[in-house]
LUMGUBA-177306 format. One record per residue (C-alpha): residue number from 1; residue in three letters; chain; z, x, y. Coordinates in Angstrom, 3 decimals. Last residue first. Layout:
<site i="NUM" aa="ala" ch="A" z="Z" x="X" y="Y"/>
...
***
This chain:
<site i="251" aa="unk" ch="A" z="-29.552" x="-48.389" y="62.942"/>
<site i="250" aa="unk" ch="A" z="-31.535" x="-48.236" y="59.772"/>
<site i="249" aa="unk" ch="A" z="-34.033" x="-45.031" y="59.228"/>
<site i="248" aa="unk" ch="A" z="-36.359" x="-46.007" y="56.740"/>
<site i="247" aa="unk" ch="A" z="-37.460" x="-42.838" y="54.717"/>
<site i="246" aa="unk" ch="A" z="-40.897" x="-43.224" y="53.169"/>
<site i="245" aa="unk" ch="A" z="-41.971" x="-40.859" y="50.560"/>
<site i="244" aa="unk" ch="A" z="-45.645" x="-41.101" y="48.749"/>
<site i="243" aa="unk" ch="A" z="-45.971" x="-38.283" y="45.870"/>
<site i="242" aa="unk" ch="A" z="-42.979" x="-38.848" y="44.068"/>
<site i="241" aa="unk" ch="A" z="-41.548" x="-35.866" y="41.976"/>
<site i="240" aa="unk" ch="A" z="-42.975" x="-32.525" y="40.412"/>
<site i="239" aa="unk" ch="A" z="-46.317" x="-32.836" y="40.678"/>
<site i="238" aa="unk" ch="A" z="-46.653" x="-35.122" y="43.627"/>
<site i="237" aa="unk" ch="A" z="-49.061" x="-33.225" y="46.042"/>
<site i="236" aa="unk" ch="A" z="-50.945" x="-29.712" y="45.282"/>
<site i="235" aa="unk" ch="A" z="-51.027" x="-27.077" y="47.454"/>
<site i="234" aa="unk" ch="A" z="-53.404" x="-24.091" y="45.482"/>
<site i="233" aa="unk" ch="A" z="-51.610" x="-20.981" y="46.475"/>
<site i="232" aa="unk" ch="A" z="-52.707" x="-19.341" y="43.082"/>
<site i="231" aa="unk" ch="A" z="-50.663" x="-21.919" y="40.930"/>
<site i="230" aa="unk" ch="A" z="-47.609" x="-21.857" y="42.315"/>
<site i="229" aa="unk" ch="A" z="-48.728" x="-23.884" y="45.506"/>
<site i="228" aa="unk" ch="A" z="-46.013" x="-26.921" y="44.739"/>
<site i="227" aa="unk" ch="A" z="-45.125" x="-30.240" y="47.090"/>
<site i="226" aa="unk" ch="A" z="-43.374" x="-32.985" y="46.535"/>
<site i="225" aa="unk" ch="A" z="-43.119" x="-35.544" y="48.892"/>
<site i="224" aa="unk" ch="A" z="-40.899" x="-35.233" y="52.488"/>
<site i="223" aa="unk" ch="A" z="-37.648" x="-33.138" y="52.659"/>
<site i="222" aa="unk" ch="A" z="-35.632" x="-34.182" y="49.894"/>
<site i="221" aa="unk" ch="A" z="-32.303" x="-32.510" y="49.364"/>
<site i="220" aa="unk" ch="A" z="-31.169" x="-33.753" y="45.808"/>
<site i="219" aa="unk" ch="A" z="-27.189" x="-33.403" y="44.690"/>
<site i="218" aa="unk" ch="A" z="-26.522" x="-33.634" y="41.014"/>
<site i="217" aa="unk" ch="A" z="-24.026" x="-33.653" y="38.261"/>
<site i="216" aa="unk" ch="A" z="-21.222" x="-34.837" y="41.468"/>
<site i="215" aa="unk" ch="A" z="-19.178" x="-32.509" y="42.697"/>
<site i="214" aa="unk" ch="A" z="-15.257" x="-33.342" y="42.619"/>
<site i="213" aa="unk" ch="A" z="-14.633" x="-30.944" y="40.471"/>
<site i="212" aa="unk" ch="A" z="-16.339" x="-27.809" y="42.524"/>
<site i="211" aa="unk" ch="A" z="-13.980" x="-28.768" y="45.541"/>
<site i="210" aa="unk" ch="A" z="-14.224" x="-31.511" y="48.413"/>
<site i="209" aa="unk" ch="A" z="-14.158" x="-29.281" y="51.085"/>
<site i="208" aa="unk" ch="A" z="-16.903" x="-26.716" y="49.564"/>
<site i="207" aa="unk" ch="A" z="-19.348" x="-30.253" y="49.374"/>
<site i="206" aa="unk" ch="A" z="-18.257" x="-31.162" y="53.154"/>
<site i="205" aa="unk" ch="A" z="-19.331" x="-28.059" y="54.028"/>
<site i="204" aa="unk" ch="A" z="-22.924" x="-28.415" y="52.829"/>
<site i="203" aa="unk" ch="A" z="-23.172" x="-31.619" y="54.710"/>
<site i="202" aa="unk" ch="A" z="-22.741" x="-30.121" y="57.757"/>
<site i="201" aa="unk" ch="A" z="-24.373" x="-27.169" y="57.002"/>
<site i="200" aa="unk" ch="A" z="-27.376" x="-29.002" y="56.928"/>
<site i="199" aa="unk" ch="A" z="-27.453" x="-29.511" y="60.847"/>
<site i="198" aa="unk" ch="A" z="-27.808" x="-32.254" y="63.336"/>
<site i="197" aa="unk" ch="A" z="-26.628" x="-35.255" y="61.093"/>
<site i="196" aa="unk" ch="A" z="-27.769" x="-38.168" y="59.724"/>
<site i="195" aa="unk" ch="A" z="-25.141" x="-40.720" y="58.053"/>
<site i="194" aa="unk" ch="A" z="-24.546" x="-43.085" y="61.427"/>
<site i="193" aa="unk" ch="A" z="-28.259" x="-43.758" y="61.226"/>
<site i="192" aa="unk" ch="A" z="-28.260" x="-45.644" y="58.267"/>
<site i="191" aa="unk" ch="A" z="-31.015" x="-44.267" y="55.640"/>
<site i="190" aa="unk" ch="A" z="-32.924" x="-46.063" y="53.153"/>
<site i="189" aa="unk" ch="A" z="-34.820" x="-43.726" y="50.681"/>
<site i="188" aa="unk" ch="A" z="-38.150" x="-45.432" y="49.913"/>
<site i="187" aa="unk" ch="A" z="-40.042" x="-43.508" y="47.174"/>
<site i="186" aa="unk" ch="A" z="-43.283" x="-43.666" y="45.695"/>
<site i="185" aa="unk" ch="A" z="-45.138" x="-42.763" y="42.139"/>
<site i="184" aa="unk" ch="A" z="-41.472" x="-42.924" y="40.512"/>
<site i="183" aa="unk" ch="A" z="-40.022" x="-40.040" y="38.554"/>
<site i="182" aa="unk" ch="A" z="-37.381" x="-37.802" y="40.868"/>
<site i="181" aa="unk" ch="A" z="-35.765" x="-40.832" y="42.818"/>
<site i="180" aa="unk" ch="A" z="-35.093" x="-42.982" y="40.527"/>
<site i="179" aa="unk" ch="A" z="-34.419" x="-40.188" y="37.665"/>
<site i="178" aa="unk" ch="A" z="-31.483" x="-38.962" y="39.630"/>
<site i="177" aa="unk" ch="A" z="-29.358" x="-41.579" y="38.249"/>
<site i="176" aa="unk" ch="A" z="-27.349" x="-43.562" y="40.952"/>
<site i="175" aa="unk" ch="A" z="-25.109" x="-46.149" y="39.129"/>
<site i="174" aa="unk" ch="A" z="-23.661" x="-43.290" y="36.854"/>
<site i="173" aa="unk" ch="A" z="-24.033" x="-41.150" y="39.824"/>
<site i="172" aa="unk" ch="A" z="-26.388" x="-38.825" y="41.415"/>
<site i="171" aa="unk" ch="A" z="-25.983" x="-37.339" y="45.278"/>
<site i="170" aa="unk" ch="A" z="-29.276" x="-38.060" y="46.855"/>
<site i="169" aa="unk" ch="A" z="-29.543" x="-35.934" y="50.671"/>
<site i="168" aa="unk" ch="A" z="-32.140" x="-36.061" y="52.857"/>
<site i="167" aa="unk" ch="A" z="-33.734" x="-33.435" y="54.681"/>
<site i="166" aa="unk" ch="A" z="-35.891" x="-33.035" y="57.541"/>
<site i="165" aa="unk" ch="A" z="-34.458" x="-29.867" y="58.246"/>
<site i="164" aa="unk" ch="A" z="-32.667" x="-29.854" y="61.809"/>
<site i="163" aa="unk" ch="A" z="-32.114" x="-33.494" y="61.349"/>
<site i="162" aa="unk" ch="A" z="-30.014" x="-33.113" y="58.245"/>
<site i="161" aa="unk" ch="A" z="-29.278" x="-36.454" y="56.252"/>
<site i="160" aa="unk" ch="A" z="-26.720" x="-37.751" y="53.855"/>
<site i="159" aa="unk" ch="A" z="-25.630" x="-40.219" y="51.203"/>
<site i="158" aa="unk" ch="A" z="-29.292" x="-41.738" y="51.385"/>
<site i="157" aa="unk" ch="A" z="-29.476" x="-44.967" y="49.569"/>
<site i="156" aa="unk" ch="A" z="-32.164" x="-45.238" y="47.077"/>
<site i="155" aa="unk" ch="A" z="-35.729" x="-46.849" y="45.699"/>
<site i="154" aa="unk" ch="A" z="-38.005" x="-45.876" y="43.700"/>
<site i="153" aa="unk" ch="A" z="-41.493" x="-47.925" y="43.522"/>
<site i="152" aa="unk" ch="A" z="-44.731" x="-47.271" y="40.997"/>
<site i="151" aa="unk" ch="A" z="-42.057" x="-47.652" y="38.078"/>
<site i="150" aa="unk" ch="A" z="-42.906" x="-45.411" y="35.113"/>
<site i="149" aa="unk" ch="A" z="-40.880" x="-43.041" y="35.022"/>
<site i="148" aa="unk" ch="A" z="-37.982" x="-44.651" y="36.153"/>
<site i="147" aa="unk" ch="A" z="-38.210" x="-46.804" y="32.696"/>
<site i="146" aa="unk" ch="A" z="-38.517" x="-43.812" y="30.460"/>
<site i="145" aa="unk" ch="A" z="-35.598" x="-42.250" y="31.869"/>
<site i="144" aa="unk" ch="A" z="-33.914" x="-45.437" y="31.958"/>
<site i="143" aa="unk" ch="A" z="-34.241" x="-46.053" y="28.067"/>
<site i="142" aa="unk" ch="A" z="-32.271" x="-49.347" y="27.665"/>
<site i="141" aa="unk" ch="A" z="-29.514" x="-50.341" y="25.408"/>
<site i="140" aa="unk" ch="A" z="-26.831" x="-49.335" y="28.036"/>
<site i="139" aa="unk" ch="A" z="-28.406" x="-52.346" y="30.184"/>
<site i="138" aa="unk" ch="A" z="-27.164" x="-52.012" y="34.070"/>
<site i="137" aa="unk" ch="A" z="-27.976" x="-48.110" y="34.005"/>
<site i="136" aa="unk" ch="A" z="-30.725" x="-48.612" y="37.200"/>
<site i="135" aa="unk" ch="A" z="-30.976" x="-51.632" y="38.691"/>
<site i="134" aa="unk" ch="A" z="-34.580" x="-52.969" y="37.372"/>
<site i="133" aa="unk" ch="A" z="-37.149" x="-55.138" y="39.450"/>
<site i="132" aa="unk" ch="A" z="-40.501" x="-56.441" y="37.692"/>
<site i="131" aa="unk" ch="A" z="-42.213" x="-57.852" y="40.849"/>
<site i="130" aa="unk" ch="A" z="-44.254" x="-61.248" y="41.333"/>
<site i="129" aa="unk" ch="A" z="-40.716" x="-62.677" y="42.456"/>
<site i="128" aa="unk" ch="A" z="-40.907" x="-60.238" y="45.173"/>
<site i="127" aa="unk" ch="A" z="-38.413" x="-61.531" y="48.038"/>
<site i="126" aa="unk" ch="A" z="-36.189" x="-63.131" y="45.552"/>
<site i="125" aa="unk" ch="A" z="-35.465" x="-60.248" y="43.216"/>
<site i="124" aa="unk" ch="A" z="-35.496" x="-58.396" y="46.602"/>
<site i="123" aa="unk" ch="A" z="-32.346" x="-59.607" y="47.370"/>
<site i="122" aa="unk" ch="A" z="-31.800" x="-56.947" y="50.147"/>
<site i="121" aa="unk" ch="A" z="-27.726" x="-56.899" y="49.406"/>
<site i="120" aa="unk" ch="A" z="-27.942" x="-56.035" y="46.123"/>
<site i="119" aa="unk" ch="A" z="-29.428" x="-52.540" y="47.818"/>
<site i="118" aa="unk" ch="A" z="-26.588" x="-52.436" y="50.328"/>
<site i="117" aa="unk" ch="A" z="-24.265" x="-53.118" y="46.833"/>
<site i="116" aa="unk" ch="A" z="-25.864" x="-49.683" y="44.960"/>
<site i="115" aa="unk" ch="A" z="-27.345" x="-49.698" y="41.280"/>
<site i="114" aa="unk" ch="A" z="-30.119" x="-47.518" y="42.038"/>
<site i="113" aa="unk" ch="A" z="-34.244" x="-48.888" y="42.306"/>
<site i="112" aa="unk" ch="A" z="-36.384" x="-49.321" y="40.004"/>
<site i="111" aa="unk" ch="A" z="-39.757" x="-50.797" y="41.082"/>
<site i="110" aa="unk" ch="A" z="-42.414" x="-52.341" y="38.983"/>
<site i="109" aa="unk" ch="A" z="-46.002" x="-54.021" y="39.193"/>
<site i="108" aa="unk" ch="A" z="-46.427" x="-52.353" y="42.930"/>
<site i="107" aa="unk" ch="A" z="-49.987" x="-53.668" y="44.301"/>
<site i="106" aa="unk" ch="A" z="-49.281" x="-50.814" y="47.146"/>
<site i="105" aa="unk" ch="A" z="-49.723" x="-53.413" y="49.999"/>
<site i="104" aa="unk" ch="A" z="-47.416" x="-55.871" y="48.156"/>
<site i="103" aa="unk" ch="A" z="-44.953" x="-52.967" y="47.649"/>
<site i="102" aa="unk" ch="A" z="-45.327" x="-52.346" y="51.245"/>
<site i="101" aa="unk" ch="A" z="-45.097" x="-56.246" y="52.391"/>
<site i="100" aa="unk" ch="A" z="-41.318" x="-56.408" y="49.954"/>
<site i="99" aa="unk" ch="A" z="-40.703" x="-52.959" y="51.443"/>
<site i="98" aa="unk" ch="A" z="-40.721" x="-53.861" y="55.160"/>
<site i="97" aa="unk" ch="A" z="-38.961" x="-57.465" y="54.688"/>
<site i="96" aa="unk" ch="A" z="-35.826" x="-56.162" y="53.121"/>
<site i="95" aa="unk" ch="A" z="-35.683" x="-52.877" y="55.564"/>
<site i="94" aa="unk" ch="A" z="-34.666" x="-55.511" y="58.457"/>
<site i="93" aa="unk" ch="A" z="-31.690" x="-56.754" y="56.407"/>
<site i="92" aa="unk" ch="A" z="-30.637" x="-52.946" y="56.417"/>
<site i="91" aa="unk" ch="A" z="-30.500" x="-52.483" y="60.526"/>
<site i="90" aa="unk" ch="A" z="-33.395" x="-52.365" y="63.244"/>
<site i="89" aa="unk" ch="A" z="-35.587" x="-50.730" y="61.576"/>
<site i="88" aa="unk" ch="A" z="-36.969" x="-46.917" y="62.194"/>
<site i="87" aa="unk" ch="A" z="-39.996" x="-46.063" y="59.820"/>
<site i="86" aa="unk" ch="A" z="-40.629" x="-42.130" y="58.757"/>
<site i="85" aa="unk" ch="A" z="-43.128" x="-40.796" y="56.271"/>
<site i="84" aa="unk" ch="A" z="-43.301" x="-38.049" y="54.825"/>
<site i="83" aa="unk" ch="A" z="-46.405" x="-35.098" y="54.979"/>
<site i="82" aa="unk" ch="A" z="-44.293" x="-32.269" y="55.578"/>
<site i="81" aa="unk" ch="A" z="-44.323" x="-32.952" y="59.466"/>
<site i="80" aa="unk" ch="A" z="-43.732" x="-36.020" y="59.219"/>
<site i="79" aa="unk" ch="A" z="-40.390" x="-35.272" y="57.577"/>
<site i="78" aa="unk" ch="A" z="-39.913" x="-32.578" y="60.588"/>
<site i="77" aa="unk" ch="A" z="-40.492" x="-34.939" y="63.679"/>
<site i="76" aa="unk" ch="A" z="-38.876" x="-37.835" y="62.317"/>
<site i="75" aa="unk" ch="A" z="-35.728" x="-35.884" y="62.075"/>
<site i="74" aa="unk" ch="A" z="-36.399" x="-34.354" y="65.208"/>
<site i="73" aa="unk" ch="A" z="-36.387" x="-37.480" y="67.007"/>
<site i="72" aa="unk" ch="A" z="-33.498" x="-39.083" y="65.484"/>
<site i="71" aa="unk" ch="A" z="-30.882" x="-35.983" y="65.729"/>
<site i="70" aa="unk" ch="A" z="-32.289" x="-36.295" y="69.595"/>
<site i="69" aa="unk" ch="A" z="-31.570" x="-40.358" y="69.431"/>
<site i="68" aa="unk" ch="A" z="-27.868" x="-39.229" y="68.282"/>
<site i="67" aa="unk" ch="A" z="-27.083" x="-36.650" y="70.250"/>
<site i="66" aa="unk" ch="A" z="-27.428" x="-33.269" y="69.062"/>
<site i="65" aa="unk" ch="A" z="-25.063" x="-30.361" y="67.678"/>
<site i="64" aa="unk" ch="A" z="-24.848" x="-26.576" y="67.682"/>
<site i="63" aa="unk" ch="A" z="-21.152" x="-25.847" y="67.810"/>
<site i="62" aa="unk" ch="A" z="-21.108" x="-24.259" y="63.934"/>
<site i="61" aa="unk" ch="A" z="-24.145" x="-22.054" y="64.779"/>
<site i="60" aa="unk" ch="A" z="-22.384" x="-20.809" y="68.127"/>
<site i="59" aa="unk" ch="A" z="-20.570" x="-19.114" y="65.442"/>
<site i="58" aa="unk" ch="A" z="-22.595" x="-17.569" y="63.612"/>
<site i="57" aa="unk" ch="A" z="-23.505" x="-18.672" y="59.925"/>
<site i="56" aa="unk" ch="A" z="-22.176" x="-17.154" y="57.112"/>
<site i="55" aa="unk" ch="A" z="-20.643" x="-13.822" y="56.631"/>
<site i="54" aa="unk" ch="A" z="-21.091" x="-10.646" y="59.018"/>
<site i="53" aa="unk" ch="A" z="-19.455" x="-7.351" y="58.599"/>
<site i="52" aa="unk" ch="A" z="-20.494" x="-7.059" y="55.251"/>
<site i="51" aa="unk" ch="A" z="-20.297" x="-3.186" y="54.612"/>
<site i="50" aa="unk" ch="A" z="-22.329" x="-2.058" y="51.471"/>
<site i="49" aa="unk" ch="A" z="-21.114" x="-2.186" y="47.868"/>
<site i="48" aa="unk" ch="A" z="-20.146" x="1.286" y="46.947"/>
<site i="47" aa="unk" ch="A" z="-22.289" x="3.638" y="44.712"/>
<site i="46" aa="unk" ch="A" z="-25.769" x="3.572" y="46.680"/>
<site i="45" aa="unk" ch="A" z="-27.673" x="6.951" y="45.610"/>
<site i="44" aa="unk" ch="A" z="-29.600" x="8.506" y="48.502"/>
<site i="43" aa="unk" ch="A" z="-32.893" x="8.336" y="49.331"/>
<site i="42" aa="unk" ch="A" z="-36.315" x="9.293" y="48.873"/>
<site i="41" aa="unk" ch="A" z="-37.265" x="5.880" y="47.246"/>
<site i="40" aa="unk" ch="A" z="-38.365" x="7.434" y="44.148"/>
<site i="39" aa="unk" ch="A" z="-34.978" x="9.321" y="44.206"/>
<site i="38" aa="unk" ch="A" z="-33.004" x="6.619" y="44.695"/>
<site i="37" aa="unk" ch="A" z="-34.701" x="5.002" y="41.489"/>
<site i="36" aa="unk" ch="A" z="-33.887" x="8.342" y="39.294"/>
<site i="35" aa="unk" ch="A" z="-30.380" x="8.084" y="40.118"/>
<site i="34" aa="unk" ch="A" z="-30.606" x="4.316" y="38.843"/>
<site i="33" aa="unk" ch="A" z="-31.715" x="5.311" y="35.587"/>
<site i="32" aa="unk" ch="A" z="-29.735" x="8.375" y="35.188"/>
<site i="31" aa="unk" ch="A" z="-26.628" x="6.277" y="35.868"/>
<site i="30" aa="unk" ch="A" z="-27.339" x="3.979" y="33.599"/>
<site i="29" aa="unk" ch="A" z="-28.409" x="6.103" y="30.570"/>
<site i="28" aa="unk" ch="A" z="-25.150" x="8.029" y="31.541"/>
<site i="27" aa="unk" ch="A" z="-23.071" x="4.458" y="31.438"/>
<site i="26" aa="unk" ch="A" z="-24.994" x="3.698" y="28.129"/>
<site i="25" aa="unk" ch="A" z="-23.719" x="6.966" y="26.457"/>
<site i="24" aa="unk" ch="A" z="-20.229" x="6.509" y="27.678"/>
<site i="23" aa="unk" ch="A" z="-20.059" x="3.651" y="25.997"/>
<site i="22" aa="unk" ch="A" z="-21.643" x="4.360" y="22.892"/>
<site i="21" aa="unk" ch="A" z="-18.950" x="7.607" y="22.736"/>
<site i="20" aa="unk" ch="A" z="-15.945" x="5.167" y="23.532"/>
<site i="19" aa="unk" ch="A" z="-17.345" x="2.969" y="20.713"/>
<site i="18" aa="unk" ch="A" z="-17.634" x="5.630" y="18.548"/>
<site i="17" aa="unk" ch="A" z="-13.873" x="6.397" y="19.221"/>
<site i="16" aa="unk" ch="A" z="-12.367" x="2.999" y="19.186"/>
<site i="15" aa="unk" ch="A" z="-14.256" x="2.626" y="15.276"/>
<site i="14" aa="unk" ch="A" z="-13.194" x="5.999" y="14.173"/>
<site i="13" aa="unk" ch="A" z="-9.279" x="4.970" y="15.151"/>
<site i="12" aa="unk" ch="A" z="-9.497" x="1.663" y="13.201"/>
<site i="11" aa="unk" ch="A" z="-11.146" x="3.021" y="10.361"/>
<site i="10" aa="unk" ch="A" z="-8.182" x="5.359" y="10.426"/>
<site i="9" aa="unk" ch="A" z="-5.481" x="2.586" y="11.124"/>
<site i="8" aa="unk" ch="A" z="-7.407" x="0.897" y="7.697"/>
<site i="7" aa="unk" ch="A" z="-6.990" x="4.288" y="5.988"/>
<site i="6" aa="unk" ch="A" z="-3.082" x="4.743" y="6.577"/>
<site i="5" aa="unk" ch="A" z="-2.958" x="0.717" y="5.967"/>
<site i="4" aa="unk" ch="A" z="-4.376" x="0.994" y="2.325"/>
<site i="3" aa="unk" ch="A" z="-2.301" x="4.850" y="1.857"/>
<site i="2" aa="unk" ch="A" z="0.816" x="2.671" y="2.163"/>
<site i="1" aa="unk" ch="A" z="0.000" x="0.000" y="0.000"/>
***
């Protein structure tokens, strides 16, 4: 018994040592690696992480606001500007109206839309009767991927809005999938006025205020359709999400 754990402690020892020696090995491989990249760039070798003296956004930064018909104005200027559309109304009852006569005008067969009470509110059940309408996640039996997919209409609530940008933001829920706004053809975000601000970092701070648990699975900044020029700078329109985005500002 006692010459079993004398050789197991010596395995042990052999072991510790080889894989100090692989170690050390590596570190040299490293080292000789990046040595031999500072000298390529005629310069010398970086060992300490450099001086930050800056972090974040200035200060001025955080002051920088607009009023509210400026936050407005650029807001519409820099969706349009990306190809989105912008429509002010007067308040949410307005927006009713304006999407039953664009889904008309778009011969929409099906819109899905999230399962949120200021969209209850718009009735549109009773506005387009002609119209299949889902709320999305109300039947646990049902594919909702699948159905998002292939609705010609999404609709949402914007949580938030940056002026600055042009961007809205879609935080997901169990009554909010992302798939409404990601899969349809078109997509009406409805947008109160009170919830746009100047800057993004607005709403990004309110995200590091409420902690990592308290994120939601997903938050979507959508600044006009989608757009992609990854294949040899070719802009295409509506690959990956709705081509057609209208953002109704309420208020």
């Amino acid at each position: 018994m006692s010459e079993q754990r004398h050789s197991s402690a010596q395995a042990k020892l052999s072991h510790e040592a080889w894989l100090r020696q692989r170690e050390a090995e590596s570190r040299a491989k490293q080292a000789r690696f990046m040595d031999g990249i500072a000298s390529r760039l005629n310069r010398p070798r970086q060992t300490q992480p450099p001086m930050q003296p800056f972090r974040g956004a200035p200060d001025f930064w955080h002051e920088f606001d607009w009023s509210a018909e400026q936050r407005i104005e650029e807001f519409t200027a820099n969706f349009t500007s990306v190809g989105g559309h912008v429509v002010r109304l007067p308040s949410l009852e307005h927006s009713a109206d304006w999407i039953a006569r664009k889904a008309r005008e778009l011969g929409a067969a099906y819109i899905v839309r999230q399962n949120e009470p200021d969209l209850d509110a718009l009735q549109l059940e009773a506005a387009l009767p002609e119209v299949r309408l889902s709320v999305w996640n109300t039947d646990p039996a049902e594919d909702w991927k699948a159905r998002a997919a292939e609705a010609d209409i999404g609709l949402v609530m914007a949580d938030e809005a940056a002026a600055y940008t042009g961007s809205v933001a879609v935080l997901s829920s169990p009554e909010k999938g992302r798939s409404v706004s990601l899969l349809p053809t078109v997509l009406i975000i409805l947008l109160p006025v009170e919830r746009l601000r100047t800057r993004l970092g607005e709403i990004l701070g309110r995200f590091d205020e409420a902690g990592r648990e308290q994120l939601p699975a997903g938050i979507h900044f959508i600044t006009g359709p989608s757009r992609s020029s990854d294949i040899e700078n070719d802009l295409t329109i509506g690959v990956h999400g709705p081509g057609i985005v209208y953002t109704l500002l309420l208020g």
